[in-house]
Biopython code that builds the backbone (N, CA, C, O; Angstrom):
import numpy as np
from Bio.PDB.StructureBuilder import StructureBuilder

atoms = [
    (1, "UNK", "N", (62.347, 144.221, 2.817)),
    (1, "UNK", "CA", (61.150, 144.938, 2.438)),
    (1, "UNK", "C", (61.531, 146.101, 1.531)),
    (1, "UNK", "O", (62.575, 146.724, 1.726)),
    (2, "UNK", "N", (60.703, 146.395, 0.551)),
    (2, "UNK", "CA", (60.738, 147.613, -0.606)),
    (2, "UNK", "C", (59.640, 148.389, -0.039)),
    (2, "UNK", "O", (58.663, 148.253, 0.697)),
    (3, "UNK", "N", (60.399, 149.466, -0.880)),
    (3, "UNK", "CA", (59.365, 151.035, -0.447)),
    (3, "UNK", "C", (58.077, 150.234, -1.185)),
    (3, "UNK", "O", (57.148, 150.240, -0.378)),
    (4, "UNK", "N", (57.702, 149.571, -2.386)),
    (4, "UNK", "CA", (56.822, 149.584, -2.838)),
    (4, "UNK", "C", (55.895, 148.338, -1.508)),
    (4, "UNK", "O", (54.687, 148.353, -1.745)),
    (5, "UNK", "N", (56.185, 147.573, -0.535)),
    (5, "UNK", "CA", (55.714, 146.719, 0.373)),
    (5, "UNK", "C", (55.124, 147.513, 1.176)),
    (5, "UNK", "O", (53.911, 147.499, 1.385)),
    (6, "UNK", "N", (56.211, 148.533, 1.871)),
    (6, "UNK", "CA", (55.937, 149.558, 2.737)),
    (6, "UNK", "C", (54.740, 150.308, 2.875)),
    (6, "UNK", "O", (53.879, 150.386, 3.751)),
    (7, "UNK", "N", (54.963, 150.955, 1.521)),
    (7, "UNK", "CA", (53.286, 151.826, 1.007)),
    (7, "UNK", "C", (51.943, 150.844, 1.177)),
    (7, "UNK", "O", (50.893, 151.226, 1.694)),
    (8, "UNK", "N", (52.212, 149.310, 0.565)),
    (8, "UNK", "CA", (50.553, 148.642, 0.631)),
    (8, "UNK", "C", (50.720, 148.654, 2.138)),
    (8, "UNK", "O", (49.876, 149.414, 2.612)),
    (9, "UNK", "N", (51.519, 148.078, 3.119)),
    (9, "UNK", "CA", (51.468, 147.941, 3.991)),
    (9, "UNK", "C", (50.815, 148.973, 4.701)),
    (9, "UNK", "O", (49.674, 148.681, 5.060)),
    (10, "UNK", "N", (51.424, 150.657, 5.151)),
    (10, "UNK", "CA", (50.788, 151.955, 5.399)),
    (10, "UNK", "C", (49.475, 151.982, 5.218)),
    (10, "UNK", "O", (48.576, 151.824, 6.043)),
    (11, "UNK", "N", (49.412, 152.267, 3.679)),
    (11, "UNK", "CA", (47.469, 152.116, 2.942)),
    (11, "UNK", "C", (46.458, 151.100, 3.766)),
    (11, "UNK", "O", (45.483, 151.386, 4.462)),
    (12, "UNK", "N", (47.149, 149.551, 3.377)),
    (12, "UNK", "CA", (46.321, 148.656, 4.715)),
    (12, "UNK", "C", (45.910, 149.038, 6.242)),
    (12, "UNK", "O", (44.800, 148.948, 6.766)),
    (13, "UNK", "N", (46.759, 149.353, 6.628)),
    (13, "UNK", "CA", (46.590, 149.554, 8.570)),
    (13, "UNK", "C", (45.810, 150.864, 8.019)),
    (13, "UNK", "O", (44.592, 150.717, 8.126)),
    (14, "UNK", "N", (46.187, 152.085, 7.468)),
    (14, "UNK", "CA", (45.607, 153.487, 7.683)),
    (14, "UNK", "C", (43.963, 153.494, 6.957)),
    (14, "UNK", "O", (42.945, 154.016, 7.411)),
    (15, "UNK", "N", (44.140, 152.753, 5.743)),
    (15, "UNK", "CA", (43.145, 152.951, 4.663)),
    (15, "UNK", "C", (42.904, 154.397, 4.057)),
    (15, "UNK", "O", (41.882, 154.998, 3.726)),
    (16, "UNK", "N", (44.450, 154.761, 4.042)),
    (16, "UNK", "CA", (44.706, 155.526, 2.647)),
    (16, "UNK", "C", (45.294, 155.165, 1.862)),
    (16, "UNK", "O", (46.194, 154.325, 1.885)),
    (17, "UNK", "N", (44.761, 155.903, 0.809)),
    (17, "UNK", "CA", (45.358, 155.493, -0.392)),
    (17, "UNK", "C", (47.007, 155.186, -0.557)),
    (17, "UNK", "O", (47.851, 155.849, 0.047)),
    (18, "UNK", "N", (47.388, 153.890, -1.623)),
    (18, "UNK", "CA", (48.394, 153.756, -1.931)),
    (18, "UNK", "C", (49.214, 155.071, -2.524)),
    (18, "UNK", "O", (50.300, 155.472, -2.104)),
    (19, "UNK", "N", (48.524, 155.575, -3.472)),
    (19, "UNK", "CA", (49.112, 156.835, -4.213)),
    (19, "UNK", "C", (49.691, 157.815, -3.105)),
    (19, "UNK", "O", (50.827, 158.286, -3.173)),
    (20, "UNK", "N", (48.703, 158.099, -1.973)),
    (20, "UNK", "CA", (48.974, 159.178, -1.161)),
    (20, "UNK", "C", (49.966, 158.910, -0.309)),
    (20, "UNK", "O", (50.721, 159.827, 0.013)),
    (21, "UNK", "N", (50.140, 157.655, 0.194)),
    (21, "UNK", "CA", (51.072, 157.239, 1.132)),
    (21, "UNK", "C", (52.334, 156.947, 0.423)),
    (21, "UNK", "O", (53.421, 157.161, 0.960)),
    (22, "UNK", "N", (52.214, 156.443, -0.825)),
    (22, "UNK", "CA", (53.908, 156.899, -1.369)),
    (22, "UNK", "C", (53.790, 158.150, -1.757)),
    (22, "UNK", "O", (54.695, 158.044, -2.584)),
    (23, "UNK", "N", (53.445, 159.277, -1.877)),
    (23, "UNK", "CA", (53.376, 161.006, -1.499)),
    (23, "UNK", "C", (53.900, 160.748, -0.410)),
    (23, "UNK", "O", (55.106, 160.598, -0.608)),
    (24, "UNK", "N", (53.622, 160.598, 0.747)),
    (24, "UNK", "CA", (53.847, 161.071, 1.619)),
    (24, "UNK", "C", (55.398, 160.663, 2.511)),
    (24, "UNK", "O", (55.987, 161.379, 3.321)),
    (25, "UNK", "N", (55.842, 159.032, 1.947)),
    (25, "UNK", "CA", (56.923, 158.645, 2.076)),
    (25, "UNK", "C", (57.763, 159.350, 0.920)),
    (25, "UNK", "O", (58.901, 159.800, 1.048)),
    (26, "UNK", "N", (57.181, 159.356, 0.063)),
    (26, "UNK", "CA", (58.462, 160.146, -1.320)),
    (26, "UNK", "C", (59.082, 161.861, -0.402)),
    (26, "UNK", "O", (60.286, 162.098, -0.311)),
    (27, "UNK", "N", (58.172, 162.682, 0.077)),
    (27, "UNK", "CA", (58.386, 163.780, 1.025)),
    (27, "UNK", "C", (59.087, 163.652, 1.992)),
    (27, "UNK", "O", (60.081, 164.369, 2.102)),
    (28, "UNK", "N", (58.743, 162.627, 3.044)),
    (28, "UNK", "CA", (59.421, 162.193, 4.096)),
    (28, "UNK", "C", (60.911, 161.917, 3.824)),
    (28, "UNK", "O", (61.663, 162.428, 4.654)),
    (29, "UNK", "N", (61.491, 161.219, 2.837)),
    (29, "UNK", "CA", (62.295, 160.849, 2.549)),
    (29, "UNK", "C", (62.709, 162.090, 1.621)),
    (29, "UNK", "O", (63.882, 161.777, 1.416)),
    (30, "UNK", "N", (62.555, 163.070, 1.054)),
    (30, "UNK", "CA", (63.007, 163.978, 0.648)),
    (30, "UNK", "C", (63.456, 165.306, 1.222)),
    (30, "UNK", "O", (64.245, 166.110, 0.723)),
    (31, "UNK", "N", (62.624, 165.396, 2.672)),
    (31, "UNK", "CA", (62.874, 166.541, 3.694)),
    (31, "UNK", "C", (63.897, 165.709, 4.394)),
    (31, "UNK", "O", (64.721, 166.553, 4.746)),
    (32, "UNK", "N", (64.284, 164.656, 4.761)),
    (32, "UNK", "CA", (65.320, 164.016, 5.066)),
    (32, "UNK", "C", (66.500, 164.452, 4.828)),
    (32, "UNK", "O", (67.346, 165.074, 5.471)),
    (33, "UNK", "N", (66.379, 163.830, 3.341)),
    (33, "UNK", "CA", (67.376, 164.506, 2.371)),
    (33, "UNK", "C", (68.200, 165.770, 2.596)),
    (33, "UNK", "O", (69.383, 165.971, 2.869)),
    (34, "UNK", "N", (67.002, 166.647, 2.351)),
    (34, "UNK", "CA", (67.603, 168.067, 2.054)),
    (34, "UNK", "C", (67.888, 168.711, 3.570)),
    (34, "UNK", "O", (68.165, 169.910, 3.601)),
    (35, "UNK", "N", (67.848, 168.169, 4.491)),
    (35, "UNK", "CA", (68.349, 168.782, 5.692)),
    (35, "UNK", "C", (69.804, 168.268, 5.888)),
    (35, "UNK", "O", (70.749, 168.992, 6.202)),
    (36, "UNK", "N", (69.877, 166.675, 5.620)),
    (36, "UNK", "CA", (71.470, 166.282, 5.681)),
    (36, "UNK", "C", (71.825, 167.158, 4.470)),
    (36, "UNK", "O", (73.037, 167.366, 4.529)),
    (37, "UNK", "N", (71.238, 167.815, 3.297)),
    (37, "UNK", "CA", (72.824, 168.362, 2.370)),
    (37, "UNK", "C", (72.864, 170.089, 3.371)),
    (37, "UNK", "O", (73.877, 170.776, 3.508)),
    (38, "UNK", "N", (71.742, 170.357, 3.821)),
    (38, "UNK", "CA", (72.180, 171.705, 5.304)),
    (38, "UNK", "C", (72.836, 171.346, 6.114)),
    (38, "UNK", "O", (73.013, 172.178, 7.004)),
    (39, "UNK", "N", (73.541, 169.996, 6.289)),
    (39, "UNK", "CA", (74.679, 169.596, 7.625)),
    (39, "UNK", "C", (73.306, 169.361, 8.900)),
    (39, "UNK", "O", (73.747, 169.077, 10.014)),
    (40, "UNK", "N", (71.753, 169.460, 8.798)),
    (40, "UNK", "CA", (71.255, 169.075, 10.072)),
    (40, "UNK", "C", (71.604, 167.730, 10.496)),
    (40, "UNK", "O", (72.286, 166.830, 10.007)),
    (41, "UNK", "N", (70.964, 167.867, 11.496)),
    (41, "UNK", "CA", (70.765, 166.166, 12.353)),
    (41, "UNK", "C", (69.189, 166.252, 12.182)),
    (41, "UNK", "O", (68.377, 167.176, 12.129)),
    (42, "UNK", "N", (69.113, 164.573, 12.106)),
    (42, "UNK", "CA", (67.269, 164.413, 11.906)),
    (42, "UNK", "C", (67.375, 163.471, 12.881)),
    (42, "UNK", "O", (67.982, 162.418, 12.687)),
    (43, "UNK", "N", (66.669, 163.835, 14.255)),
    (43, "UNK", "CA", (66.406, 162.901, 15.368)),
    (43, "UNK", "C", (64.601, 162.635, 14.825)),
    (43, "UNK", "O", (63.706, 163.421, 14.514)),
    (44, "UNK", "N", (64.689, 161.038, 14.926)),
    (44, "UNK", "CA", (63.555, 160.571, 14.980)),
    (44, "UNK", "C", (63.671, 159.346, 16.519)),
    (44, "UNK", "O", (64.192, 158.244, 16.688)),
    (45, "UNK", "N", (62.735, 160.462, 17.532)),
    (45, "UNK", "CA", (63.101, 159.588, 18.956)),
    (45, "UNK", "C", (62.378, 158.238, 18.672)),
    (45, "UNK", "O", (61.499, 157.825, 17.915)),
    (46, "UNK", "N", (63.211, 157.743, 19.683)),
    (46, "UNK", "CA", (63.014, 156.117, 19.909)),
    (46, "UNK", "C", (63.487, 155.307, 18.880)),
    (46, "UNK", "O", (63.784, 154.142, 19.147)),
    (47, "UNK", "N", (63.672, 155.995, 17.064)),
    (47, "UNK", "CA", (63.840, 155.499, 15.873)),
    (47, "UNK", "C", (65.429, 155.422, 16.034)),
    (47, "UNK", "O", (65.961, 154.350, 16.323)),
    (48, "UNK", "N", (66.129, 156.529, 15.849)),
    (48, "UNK", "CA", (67.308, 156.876, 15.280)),
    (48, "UNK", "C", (67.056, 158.481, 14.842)),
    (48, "UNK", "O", (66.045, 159.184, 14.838)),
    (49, "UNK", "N", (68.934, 158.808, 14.349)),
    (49, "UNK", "CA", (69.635, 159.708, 14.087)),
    (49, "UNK", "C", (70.229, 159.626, 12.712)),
    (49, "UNK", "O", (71.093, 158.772, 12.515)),
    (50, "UNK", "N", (69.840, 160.466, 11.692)),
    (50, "UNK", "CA", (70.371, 160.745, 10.627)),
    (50, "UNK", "C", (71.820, 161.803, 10.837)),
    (50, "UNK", "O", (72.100, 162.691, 11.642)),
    (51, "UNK", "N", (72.229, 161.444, 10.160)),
    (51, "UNK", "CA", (73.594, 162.574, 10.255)),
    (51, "UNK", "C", (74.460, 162.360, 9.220)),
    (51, "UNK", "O", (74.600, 161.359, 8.518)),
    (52, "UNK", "N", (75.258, 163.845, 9.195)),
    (52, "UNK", "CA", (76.352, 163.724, 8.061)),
    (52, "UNK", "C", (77.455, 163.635, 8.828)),
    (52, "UNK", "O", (77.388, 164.327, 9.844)),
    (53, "UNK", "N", (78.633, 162.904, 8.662)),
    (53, "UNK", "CA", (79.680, 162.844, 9.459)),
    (53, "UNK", "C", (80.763, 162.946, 8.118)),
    (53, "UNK", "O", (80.407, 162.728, 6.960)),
    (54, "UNK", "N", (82.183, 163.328, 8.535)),
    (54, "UNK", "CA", (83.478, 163.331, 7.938)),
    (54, "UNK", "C", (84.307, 162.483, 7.926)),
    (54, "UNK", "O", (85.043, 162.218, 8.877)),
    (55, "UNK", "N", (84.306, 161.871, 6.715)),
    (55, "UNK", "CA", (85.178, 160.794, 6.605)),
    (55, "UNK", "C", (86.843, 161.039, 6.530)),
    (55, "UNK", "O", (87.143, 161.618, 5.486)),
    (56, "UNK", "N", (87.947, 160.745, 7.358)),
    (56, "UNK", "CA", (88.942, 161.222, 7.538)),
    (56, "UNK", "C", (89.813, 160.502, 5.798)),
    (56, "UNK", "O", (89.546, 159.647, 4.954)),
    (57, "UNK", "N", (90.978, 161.576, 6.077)),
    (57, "UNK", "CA", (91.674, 161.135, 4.446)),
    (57, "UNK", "C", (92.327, 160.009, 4.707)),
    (57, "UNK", "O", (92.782, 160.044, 5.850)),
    (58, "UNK", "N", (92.574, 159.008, 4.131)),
    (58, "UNK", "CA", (93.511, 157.816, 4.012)),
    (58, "UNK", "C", (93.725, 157.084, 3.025)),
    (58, "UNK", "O", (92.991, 156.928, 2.049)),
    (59, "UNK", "N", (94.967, 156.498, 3.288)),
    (59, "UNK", "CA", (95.818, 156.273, 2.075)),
    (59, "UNK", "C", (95.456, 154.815, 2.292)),
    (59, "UNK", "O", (95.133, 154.239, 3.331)),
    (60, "UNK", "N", (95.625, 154.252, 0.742)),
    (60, "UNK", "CA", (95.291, 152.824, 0.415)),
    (60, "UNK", "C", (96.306, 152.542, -0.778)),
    (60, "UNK", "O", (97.044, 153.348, -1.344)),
    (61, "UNK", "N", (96.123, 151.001, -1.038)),
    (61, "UNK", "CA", (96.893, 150.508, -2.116)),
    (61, "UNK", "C", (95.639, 150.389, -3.416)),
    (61, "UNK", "O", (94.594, 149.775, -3.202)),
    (62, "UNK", "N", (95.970, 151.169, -4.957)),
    (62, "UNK", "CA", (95.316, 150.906, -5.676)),
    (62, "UNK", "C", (95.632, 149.190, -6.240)),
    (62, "UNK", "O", (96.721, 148.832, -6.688)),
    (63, "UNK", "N", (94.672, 148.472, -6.122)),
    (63, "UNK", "CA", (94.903, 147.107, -6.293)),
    (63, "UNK", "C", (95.627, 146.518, -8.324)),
    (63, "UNK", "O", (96.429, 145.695, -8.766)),
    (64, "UNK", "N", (94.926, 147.314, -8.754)),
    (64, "UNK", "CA", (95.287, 147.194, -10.425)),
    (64, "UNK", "C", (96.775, 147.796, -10.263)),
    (64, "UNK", "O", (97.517, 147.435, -11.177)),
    (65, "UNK", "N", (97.209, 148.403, -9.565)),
    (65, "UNK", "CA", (98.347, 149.085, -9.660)),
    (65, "UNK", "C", (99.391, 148.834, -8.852)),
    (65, "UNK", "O", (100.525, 149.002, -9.301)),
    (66, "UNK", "N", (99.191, 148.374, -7.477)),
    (66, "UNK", "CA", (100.149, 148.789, -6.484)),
    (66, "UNK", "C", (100.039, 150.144, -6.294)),
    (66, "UNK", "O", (100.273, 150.547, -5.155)),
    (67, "UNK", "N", (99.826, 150.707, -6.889)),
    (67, "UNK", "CA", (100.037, 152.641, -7.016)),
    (67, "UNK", "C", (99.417, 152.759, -5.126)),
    (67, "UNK", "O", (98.379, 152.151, -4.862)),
    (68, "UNK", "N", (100.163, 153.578, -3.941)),
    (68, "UNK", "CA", (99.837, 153.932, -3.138)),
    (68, "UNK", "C", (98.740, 155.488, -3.520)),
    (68, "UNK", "O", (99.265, 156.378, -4.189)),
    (69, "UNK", "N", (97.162, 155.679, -3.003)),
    (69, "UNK", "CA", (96.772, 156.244, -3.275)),
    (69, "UNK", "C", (95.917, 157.299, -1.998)),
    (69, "UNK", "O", (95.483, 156.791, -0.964)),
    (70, "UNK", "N", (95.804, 158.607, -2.261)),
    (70, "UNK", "CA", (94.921, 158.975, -1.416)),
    (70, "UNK", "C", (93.647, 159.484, -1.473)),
    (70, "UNK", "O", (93.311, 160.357, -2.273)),
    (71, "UNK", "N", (92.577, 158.735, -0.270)),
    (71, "UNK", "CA", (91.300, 159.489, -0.429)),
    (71, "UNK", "C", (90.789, 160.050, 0.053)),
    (71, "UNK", "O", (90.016, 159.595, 0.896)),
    (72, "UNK", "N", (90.907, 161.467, -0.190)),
    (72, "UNK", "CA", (90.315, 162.772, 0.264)),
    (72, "UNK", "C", (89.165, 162.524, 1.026)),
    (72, "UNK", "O", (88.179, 161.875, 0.677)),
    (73, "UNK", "N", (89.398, 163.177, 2.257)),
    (73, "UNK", "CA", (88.088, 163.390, 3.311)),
    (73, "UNK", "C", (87.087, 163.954, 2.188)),
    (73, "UNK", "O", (87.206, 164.652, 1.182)),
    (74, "UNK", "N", (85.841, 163.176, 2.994)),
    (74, "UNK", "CA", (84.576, 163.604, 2.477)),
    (74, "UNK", "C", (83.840, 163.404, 3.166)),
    (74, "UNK", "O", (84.161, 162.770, 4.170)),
    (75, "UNK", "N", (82.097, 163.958, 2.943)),
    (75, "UNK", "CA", (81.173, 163.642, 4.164)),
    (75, "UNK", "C", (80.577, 162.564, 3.486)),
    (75, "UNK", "O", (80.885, 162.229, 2.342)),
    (76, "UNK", "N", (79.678, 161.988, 4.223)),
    (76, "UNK", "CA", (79.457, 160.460, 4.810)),
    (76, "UNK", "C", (77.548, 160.103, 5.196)),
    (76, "UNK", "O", (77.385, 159.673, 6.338)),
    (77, "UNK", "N", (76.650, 160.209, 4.617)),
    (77, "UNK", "CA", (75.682, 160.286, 5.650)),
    (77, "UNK", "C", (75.398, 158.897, 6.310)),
    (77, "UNK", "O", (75.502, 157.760, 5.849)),
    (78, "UNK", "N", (74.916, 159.460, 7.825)),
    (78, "UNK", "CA", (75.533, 158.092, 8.657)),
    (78, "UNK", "C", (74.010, 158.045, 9.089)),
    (78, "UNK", "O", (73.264, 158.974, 8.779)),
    (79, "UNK", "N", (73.412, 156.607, 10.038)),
    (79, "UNK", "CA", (72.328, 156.056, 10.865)),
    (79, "UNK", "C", (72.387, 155.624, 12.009)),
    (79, "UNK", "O", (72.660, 154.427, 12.095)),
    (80, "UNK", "N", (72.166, 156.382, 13.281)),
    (80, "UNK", "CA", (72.958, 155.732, 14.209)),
    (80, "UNK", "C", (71.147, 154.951, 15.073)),
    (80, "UNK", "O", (70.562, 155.661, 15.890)),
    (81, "UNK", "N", (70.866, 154.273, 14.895)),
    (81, "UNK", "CA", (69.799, 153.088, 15.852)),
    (81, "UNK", "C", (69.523, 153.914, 17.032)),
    (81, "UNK", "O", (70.558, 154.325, 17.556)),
    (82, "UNK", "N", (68.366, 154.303, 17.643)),
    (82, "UNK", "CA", (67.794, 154.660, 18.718)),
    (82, "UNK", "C", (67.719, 153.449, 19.708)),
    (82, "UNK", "O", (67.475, 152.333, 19.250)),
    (83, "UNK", "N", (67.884, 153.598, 20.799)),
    (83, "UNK", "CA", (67.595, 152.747, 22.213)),
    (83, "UNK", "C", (66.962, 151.481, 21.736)),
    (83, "UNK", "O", (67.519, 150.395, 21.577)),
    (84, "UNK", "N", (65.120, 151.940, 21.440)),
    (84, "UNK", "CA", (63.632, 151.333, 21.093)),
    (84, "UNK", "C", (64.151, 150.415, 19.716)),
    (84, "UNK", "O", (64.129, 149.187, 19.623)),
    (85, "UNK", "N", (64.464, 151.073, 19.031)),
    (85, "UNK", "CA", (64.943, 150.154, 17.771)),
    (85, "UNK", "C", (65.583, 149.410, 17.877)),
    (85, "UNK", "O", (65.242, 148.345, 17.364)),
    (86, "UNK", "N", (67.176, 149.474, 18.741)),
    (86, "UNK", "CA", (68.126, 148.808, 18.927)),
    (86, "UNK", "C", (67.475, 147.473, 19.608)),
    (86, "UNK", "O", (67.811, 146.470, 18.978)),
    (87, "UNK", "N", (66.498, 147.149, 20.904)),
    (87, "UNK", "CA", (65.684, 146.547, 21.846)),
    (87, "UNK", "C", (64.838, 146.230, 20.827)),
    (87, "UNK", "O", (64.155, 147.202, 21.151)),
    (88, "UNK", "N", (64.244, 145.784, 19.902)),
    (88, "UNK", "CA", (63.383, 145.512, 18.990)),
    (88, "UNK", "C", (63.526, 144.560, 18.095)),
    (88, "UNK", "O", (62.816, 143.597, 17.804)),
    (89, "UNK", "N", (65.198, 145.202, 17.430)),
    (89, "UNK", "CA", (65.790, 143.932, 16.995)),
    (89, "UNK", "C", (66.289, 143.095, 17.703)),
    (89, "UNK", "O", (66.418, 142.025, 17.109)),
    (90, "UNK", "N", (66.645, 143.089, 18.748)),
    (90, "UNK", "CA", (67.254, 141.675, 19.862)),
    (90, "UNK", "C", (66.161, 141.232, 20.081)),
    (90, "UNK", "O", (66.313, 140.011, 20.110)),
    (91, "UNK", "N", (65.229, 141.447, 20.239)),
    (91, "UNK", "CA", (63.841, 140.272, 20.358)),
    (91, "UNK", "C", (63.843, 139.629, 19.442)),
    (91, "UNK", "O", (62.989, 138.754, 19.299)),
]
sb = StructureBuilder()
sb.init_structure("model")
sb.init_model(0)
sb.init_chain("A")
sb.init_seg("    ")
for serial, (resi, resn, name, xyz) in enumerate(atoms, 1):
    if name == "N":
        sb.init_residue(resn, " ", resi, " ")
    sb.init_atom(name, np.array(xyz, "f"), 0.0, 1.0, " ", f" {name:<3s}", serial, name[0])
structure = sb.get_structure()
């Protein structure tokens, strides 16, 4: 499914407008955003957990090269499945 499915879908069940309901997902998905680049956690119960986590440094083989290489820790934003969600998809 695409954001653009999503929105007719929303508009249908609610009977608001398409325009407003991608407003309102474009926001949703933008306060998201800007709390993982503040390091928050976004608990959405029963949904899931947004989070930024740290990716540890490790060394790899550059393949064009052989060249042994390293890649600097960095953060990561991660999704970890709520309970309800997790039980939702096994049905």
């Amino acid at each position: 499914m695409r954001k653009k499915d999503l929105v007719q879908k929303i508009s249908k069940i609610t009977g608001v407008s398409g325009r407003k309901v991608s407003l309102i997902i474009n926001a949703f998905l933008e306060e998201i955003s800007q709390a993982l680049e503040r390091g928050e956690r976004v608990e959405l119960r029963g949904f899931g957990v947004f989070k930024v986590t740290t990716r540890r440094e490790k060394e790899m083989f550059q393949p064009r090269t052989g060249e042994r290489i390293t890649l600097p820790s960095h953060l990561f934003p991660y999704f970890k499945p709520g309970k309800k969600l997790k039980e939702r998809v096994k049905e």
